[in-house]
C-alpha positions as CSV (number, residue, x, y, z in Angstrom):
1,X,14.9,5.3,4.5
2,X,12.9,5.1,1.2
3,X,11.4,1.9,0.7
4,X,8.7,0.7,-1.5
5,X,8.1,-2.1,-4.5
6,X,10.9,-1.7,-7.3
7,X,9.8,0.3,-10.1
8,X,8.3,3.1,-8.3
9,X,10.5,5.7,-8.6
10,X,12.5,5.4,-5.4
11,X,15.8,6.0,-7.7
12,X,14.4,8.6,-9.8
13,X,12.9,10.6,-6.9
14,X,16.5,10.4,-5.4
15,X,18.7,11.4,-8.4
16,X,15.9,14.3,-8.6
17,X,16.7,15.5,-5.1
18,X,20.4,15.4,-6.3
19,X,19.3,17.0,-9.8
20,X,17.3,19.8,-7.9
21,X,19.9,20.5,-5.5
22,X,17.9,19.3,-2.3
23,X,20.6,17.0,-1.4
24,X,24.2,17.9,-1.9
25,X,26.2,14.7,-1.7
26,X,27.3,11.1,-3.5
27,X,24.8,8.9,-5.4
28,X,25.4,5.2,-5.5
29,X,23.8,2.1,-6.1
30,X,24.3,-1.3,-5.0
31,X,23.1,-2.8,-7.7
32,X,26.6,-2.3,-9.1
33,X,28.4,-5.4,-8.1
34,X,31.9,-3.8,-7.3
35,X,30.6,-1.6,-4.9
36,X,28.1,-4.2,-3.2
37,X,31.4,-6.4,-2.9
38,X,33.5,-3.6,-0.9
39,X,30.0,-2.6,0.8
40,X,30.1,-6.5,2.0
41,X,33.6,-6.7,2.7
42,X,34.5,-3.5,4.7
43,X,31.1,-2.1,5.5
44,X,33.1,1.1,7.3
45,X,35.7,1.7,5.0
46,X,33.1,1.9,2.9
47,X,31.0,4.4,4.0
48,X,33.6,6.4,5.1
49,X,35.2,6.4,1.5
50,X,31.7,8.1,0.9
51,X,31.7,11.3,2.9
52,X,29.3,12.7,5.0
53,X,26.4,13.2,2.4
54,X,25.3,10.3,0.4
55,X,22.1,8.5,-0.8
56,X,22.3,4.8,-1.2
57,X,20.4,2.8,-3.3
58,X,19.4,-0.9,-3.1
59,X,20.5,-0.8,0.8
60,X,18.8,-4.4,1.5
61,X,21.6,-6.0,-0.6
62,X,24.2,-5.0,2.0
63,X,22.2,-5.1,5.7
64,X,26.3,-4.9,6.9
65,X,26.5,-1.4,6.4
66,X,23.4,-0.6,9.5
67,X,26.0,-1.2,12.1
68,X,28.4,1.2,10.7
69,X,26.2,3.8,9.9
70,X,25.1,3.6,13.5
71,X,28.5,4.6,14.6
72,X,29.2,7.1,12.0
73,X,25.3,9.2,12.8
74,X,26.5,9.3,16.9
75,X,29.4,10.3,16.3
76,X,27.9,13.1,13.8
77,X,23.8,13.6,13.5
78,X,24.3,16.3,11.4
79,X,25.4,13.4,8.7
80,X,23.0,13.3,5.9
81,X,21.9,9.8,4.9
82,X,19.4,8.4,2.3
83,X,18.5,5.1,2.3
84,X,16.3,3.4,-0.7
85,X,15.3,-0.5,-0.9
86,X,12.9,-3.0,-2.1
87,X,12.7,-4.7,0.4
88,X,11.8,-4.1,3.9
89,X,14.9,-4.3,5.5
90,X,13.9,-2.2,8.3
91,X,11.7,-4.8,9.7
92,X,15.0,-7.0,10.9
93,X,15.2,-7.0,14.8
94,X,19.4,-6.0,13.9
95,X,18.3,-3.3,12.1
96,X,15.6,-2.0,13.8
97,X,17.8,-2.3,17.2
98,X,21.0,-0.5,15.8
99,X,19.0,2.7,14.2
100,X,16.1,2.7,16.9
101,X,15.7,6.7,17.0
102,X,18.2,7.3,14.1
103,X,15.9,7.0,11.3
104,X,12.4,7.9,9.8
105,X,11.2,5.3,6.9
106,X,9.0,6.7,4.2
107,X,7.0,4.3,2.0
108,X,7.2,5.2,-1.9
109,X,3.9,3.6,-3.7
110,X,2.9,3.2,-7.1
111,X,1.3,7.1,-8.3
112,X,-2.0,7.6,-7.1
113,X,-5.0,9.3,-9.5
114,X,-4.2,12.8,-8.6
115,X,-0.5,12.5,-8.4
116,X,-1.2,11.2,-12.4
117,X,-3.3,14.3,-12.7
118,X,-0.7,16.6,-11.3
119,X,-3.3,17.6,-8.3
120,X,-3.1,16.7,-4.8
121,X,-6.3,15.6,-3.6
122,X,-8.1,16.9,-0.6
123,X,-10.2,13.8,0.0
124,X,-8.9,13.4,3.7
125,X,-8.8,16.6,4.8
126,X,-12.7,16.6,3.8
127,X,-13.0,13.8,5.5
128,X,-11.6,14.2,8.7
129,X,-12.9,18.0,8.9
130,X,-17.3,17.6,9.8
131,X,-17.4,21.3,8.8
132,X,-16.2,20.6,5.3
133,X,-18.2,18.9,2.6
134,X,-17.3,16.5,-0.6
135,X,-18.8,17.4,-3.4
136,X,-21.4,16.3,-6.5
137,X,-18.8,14.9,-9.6
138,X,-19.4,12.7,-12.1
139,X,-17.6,9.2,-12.2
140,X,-17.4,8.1,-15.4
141,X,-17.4,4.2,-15.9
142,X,-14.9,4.0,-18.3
143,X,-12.6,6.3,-17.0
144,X,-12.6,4.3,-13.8
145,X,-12.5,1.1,-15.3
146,X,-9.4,2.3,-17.2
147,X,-7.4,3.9,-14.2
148,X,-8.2,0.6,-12.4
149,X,-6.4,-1.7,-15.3
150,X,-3.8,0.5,-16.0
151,X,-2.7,1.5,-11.9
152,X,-0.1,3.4,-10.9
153,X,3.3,1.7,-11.7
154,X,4.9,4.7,-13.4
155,X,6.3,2.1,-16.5
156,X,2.3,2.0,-17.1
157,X,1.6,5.7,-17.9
158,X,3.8,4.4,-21.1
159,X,2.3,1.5,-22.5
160,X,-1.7,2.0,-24.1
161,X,-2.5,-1.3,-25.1
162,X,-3.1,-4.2,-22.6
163,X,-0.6,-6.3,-24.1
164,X,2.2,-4.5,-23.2
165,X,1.0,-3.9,-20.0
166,X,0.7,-7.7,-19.1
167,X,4.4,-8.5,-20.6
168,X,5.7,-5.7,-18.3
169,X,3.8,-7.0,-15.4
170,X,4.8,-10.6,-16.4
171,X,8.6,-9.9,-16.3
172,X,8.2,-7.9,-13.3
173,X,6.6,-10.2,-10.8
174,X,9.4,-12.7,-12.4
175,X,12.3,-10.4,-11.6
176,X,11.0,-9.6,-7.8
177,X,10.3,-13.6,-7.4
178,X,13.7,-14.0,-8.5
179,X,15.8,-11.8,-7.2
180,X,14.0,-9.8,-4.4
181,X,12.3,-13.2,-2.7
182,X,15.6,-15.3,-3.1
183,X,17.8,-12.8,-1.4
184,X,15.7,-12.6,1.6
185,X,15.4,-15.7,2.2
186,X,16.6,-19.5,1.3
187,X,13.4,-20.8,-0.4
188,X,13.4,-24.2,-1.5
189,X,9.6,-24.7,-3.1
190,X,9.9,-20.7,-5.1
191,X,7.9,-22.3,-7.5
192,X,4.6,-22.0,-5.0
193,X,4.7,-18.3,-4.3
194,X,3.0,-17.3,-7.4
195,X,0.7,-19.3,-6.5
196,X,-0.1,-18.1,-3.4
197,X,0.0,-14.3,-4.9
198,X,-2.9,-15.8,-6.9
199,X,-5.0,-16.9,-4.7
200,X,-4.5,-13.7,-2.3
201,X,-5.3,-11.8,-5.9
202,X,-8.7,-13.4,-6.0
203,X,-9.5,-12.9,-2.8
204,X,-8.7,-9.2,-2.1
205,X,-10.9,-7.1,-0.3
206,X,-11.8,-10.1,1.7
207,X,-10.4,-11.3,5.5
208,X,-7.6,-13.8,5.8
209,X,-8.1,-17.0,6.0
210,X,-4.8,-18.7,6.1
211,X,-5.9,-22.4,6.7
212,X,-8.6,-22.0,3.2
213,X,-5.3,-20.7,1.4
214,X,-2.9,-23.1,3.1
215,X,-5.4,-26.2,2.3
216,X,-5.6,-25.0,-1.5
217,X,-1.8,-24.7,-1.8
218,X,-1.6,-27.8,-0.6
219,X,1.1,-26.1,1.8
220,X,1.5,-25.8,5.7
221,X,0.2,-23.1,7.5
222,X,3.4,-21.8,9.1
223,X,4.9,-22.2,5.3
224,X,2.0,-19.6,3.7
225,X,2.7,-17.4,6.8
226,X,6.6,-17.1,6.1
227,X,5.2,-16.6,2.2
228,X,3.3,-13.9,3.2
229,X,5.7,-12.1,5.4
230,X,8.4,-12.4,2.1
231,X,5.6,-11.0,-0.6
232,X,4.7,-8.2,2.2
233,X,8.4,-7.2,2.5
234,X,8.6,-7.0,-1.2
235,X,5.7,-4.7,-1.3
236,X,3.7,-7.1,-3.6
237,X,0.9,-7.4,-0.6
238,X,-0.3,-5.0,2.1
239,X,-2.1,-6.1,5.3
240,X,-4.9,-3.8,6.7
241,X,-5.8,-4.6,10.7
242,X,-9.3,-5.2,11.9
243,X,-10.7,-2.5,14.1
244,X,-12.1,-3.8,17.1
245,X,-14.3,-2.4,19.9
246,X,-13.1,-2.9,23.6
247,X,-16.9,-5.1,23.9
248,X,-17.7,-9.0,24.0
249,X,-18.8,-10.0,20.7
250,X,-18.2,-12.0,17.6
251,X,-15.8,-9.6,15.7
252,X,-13.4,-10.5,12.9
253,X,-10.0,-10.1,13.8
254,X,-7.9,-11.2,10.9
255,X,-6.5,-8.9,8.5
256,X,-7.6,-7.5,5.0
257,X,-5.2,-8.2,2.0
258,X,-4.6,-6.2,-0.8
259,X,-2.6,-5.7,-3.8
260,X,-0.1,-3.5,-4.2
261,X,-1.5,-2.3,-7.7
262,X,-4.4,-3.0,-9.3
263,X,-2.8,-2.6,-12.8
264,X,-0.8,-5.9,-11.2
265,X,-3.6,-7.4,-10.1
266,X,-5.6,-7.3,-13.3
267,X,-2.6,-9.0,-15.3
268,X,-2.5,-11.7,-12.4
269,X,-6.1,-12.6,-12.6
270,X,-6.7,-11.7,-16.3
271,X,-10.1,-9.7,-14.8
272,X,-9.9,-7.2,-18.0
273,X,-12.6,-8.1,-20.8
274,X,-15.8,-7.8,-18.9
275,X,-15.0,-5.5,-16.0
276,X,-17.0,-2.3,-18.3
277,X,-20.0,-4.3,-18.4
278,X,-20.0,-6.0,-15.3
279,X,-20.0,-3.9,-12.4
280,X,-20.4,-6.6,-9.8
281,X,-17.0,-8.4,-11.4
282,X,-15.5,-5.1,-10.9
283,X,-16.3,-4.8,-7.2
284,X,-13.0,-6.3,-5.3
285,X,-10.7,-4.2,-8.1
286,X,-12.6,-1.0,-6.9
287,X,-12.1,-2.0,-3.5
288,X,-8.5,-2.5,-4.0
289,X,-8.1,0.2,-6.3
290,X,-9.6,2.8,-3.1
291,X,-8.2,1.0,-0.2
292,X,-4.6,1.4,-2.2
293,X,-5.4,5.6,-2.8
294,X,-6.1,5.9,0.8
295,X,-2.9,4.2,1.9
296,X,-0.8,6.5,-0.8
297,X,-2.8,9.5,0.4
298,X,-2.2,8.5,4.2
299,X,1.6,8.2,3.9
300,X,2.2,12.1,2.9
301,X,-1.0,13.3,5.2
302,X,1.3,15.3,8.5
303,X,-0.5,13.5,10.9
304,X,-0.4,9.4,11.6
305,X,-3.6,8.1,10.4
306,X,-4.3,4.0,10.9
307,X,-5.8,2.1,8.0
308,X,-8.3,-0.7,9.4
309,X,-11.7,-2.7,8.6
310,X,-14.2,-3.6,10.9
311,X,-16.3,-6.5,10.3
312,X,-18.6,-9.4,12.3
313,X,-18.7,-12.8,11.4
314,X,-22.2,-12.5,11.3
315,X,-23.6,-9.3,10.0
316,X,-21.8,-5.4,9.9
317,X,-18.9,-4.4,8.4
318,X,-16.9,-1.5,6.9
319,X,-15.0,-1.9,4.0
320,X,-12.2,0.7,5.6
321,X,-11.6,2.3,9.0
322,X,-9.8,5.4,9.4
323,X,-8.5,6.2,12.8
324,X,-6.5,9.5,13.7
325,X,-4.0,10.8,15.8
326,X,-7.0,11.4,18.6
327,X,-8.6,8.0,18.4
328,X,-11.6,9.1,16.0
329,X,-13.1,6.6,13.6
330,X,-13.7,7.7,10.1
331,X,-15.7,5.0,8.1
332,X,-15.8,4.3,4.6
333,X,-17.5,1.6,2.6
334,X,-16.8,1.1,-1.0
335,X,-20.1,0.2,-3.8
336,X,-19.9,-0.3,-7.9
337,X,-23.0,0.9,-8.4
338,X,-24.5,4.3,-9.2
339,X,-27.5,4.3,-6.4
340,X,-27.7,4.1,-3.1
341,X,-29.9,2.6,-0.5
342,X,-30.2,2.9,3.5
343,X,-29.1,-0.9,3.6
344,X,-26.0,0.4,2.2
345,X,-25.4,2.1,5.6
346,X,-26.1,-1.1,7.5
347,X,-21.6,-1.4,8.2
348,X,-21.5,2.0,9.0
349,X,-24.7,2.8,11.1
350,X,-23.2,-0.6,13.1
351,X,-19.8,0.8,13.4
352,X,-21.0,4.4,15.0
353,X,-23.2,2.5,17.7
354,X,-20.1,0.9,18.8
355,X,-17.6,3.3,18.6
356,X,-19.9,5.9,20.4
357,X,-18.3,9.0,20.3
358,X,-15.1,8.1,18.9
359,X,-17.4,7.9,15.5
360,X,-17.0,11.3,13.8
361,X,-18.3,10.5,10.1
362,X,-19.1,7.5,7.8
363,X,-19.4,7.5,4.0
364,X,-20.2,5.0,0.9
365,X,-18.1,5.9,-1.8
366,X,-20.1,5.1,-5.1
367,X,-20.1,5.4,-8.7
368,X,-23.1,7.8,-8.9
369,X,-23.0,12.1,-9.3
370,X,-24.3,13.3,-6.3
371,X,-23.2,13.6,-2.7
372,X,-26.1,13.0,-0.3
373,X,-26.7,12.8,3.5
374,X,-30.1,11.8,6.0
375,X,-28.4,8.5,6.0
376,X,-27.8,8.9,9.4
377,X,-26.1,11.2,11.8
378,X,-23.0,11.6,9.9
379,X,-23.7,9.8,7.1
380,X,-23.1,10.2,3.7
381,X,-23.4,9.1,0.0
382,X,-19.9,10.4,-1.6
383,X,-19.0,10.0,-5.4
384,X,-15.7,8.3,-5.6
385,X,-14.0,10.6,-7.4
386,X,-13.8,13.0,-5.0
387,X,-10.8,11.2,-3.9
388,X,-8.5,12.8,-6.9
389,X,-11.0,15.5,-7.7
């Protein structure tokens, strides 16, 4: 299963596979309405019409076909199946019962920096390795400022001027509202969800606080939940955990939200003219911006890494937690400007005293040249682009 937002290449990177003779078999799309009708109809006939090899695209418009394809894989796993949508379809109890240890789900992004580049980065290998070290790299203002406006949506690497980017970006959120949202579910007030996606946009990089959001929609609470589950299985929000320690104490334990694109999220809050000149404006972009790179970059890293935050209600926290396949913590807190001080290390220093020796490293990515440590044990000052570099 390849699921991600639409327009991110899901269809492309299929029709490549085909192209480059990786996967020998049919290519069809629901989004053609005579096959969606027979796909509905005669969800077996169907498929078997298809053959054994066959990549479908658009998969959440026909959920009928999971049952069948159940059958079909027991009674041969050497069937070769690929499943696109753009919409979390996976996430229904039916679905996730019938293909329980029958499928692997793969999460296609917006392009990261380095994928833009045409270089993989080795930011987390660096990081989760003590005996290897980031480097000193210049971080140009402009240049981030740009990457951070434009994003990743692969329509964007097209379109120079900021104008076309926001009618692209307009239409887009328009189509997914109205298409995507209503075939997931019967929504009768459609016209509040923007909203909502608003207010979550001016608040990223900060904790949930569903009552503040509910009580400014003027909505209830269980309403903005069932919103948030819908713009989450679009792929329009993503949800980041808190890390807690297994300790009494005040910590936060609602989630971080995101955007899934800061190229989206500057359109949404029109947070373009001043953002070169006004570094602290700039700071919940960058924070999005990097929180978004380390989720591309953790989805194609071979081992499961966990993407969490860590914060008190009153005092420490950590912009991002990374925790690996052993239970390690990996901190990293995100900072505009281009100098560091030890109070920057306050999160981090916090976060190792807890963790104890789960803690392996902590950095603060920044917009200055030089990598430095005596921080702390572990602690270092990183330039930011040493994630694409």
């Amino acid at each position: 299963m390849i699921s991600g937002a639409r327009q991110t290449g899901k269809s492309t990177f299929c029709q490549q596979l085909q192209k480059e003779g990786v996967f020998n078999g049919d290519y069809l799309t629901l989004d053609d309405p005579t096959l969606l009708s027979a796909a509905q109809k005669d969800p077996m006939g169907f498929l078997l019409d298809m053959g054994d090899n066959v990549i479908i695209d658009e998969i959440q418009r026909a959920p009928e076909l999971f049952l069948s394809l159940k059958k079909l894989i027991d009674e041969n796993r050497n069937r070769r199946v690929i499943l696109t949508g753009s919409a979390e379809v996976i996430l229904s109890p039916k679905v996730a019962d019938s293909l329980a240890g029958r499928i692997e789900t793969n999460n296609i992004w917006p392009f990261s920096v380095d994928e833009i580049k045409g270089k993989p980065s080795n930011f987390l290998p660096i990081l989760l390795d003590l005996e290897k070290r980031f480097k000193s790299i210049q971080t140009p203002w402009e240049e981030l400022i740009e990457l951070i406006k434009r994003g990743g949506y692969p329509e964007m690497l097209h379109r120079d001027s900021d104008i076309r980017r926001i009618k692209w970006f307009n239409s887009y959120l328009d189509s997914i509202l109205q298409k995507d949202i209503r075939s997931l579910a019967n929504i009768e007030g459609l016209a509040q969800i923007p909203k909502i996606l608003n207010l979550l946009g001016s608040r990223v990089g900060s904790t949930l606080n569903m009552s503040d959001i509910s009580r400014i929609a003027g909505i209830k609470n269980t309403t903005t939940q069932r919103y948030l589950t819908l713009l989450e299985q679009v792929f329009l929000i993503v949800k980041i955990p808190a890390w807690t320690p297994d300790a009494e104490g005040q910590f936060v334990k609602s989630p971080k939200i995101f955007l899934n694109d800061t190229g989206l999220l500057c359109s949404m809050t029109n947070e373009r003219e001043n953002l070169l000149t006004n570094r602290t404006q700039a700071g919940h972009l960058l924070e999005n911006f990097i929180a978004m790179e380390i989720v591309k970059q953790i989805s194609w890293h071979p081992y499961p890494l966990k993407l969490m935050h860590f914060s008190k209600h009153k005092g420490a926290e950590v912009d991002l937690v990374i925790e690996d396949h052993r239970k390690q913590l990996y901190g990293v807190e995100i900072k505009s400007k281009a100098s560091l001080k030890q109070e920057d290390f306050k999160g981090l220093s916090a976060l190792a005293k807890l963790a104890g020796k789960r803690f392996k490293r902590g950095i603060v990515l920044y917009t200055g040249t030089e990598t430095a440590g005596g921080f702390g044990e572990n602690l270092s000052a990183v330039p930011l682009a040493n994630l694409w570099q």
